[in-house]
C-alpha positions in Angstrom: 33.8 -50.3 6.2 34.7 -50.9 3.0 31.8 -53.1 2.2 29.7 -50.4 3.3 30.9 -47.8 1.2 30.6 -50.4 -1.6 27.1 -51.0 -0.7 26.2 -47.2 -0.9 27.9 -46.4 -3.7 30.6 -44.8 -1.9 34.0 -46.6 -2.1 37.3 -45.6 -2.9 39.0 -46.2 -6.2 41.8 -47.4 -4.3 39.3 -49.9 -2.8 37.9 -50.8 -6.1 41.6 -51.2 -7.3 42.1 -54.0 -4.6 38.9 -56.3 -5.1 38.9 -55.7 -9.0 42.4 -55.8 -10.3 43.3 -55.0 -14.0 43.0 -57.8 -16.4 46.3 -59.2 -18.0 46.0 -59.8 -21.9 48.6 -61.1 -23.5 49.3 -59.9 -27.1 51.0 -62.9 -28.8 52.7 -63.3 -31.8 52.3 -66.1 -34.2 55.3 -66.2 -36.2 59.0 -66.7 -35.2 61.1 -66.7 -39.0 63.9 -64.5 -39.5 63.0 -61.1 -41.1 59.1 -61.4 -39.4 56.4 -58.1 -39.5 54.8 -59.7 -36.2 56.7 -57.4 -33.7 55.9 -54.6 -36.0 52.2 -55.2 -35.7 52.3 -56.2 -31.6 53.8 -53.5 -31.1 51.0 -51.2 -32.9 48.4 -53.3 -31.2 50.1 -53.1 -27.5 50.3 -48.7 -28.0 46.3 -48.6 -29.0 45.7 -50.9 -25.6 48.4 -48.8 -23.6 46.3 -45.6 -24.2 43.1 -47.5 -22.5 43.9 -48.4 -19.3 41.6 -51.0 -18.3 43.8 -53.9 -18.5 47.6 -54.8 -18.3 48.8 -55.7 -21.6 51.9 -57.3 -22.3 53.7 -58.7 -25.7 54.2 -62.4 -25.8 56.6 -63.9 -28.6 56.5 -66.8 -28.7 59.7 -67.3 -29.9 61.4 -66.9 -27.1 60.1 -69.9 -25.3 62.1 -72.1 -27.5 59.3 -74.8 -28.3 60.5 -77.9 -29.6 58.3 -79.6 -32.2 55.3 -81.2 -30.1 56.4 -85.2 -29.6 59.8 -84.6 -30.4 61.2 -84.9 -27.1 60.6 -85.9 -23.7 59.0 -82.2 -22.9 61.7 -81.5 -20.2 62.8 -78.6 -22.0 62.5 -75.4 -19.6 60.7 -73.3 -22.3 57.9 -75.7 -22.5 57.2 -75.3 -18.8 57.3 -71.5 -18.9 55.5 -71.4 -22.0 52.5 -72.9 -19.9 53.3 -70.9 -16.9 53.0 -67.3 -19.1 50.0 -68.2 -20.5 48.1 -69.6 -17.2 49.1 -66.0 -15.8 46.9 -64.1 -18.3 43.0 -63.6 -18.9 43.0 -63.2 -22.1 44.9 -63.0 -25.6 45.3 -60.8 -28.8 46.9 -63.0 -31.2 49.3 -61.6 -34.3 48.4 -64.2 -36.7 49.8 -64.1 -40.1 48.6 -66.3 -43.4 50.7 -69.1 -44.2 48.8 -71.3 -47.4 45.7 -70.5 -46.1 46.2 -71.6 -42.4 48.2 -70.2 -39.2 51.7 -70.7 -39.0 53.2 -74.7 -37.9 54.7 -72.2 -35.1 52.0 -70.9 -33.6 50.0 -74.1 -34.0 52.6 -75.8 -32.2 52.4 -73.3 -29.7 48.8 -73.9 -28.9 49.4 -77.3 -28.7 52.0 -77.2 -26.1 49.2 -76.0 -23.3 45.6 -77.5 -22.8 44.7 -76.0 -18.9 46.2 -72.6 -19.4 44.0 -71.7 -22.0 40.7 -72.5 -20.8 38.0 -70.2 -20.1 39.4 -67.5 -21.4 39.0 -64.7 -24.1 40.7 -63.5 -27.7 40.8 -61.2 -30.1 42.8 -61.9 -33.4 44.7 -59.6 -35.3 45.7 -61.0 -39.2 47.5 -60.0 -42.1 48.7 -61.4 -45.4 47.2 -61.4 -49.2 43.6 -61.1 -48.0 43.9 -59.7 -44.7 45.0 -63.2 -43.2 41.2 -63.8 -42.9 41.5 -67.7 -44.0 44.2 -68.0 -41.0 41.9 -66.4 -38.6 39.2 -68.6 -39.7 41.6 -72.0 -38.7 42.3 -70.3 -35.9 39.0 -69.5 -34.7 38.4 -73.6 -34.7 41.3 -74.1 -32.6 40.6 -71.7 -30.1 37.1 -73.2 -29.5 38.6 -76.9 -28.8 41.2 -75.2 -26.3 38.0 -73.2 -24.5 39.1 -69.9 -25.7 36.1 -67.4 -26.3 37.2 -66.0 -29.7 35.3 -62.4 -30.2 33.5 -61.3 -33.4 35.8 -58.0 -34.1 38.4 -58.7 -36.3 41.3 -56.5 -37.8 42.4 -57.4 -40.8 46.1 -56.1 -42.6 46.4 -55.9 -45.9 50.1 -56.7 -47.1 49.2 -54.3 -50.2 48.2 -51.4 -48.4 49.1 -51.7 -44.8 52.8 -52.6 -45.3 55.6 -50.9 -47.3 57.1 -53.0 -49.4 56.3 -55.6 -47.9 57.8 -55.1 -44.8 57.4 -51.8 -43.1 54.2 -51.8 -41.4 51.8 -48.6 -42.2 48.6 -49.2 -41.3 45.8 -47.2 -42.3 43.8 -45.4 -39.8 40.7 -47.0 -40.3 42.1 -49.9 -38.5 41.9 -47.8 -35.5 38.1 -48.1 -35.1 38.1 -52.1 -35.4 40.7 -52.5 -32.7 39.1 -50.5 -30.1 35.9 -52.7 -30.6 38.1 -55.8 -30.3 39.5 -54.4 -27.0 36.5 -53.7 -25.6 35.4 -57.3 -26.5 38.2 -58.9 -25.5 38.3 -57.1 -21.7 34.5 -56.9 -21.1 34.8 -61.6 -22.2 38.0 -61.8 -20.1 36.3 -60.0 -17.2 32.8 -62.3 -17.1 35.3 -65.6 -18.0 37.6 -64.5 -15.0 34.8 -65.5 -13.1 34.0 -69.0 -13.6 38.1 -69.7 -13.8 
């Protein structure tokens, strides 16, 4: 029956609920120092996806998976396994990424390291800050991402520490920012959505 309803345009959204369930993104945040913006900025960029409804978005810090520096140790550490197990979970990713010299932070890029098969075929947005909008970190980024088999999509917010954070360390952002992350939503969920289906 429900096929049929389907097939004429009239099912249920209940129905449509059951064969199409909402995408998980994960909103992951690239730095884990003391006295970090990151869950600032998450948090901003989890209430804009909140108000959409079309996927399930959650935080992800990093930080509380505990990595240990890749090759360090025999990898029996429990965070490493659960690290891999939250990120084969989701469909896609919003990273937090934050300009260290140039680059992403050795935290994050340990981070990606850690997992190969849980990030495959997926989709991301990124989300940067720093001197210049933490676009030469996104840009680093943007090469990792394509050797792990992680769709990276075109919108791009970009934080200024001058103008979107006070003092340095209270996060204001402007509302223009607004506009560019509901583009990078939509990006993300409509690339999560037709990668979902070769997964």
């Amino acid at each position: 029956m429900g096929f049929l309803n389907k097939l004429f345009g009239n099912s249920t959204k209940e129905e449509e609920t059951m064969t199409n369930p909402k995408l998980k993104i994960g909103i992951i945040l690239g730095s884990t120092r003391d006295g970090r913006v990151s869950p600032q900025v998450g948090e901003w960029v989890k209430g804009i996806a909140d108000q959409r409804g079309d996927a399930d978005y959650e935080i992800v810090d990093i930080a509380d998976f505990k990595l240990p520096f890749l090759g360090t140790t025999d990898g029996s550490e429990p965070g490493i396994a659960a690290w891999n197990q939250k990120l084969a979970s989701l469909d896609g990713f919003v990273f937090v990424v934050q300009e260290y010299n140039h680059s992403i932070t050795g935290a994050l890029k340990n981070a990606l390291d850690f997992a190969r098969e849980a990030w495959y075929n997926k989709a991301a947005g990124i989300v940067s800050y720093g001197s210049t909008g933490g676009a030469r970190a996104a840009e680093h980024l943007r090469g990792i991402l394509g050797e792990l088999k992680v769709a990276d999509v075109r919108t791009h917010p970009t934080l200024s520490l001058f103008t979107d954070f006070e003092n340095g360390s209270v996060f204001k952002p402007a509302d223009l920012h607004q506009t560019n992350m509901t583009a990078m939503l939509d990006e993300v969920n409509a690339w999560s959505g037709a990668l979902k289906t070769i997964r």
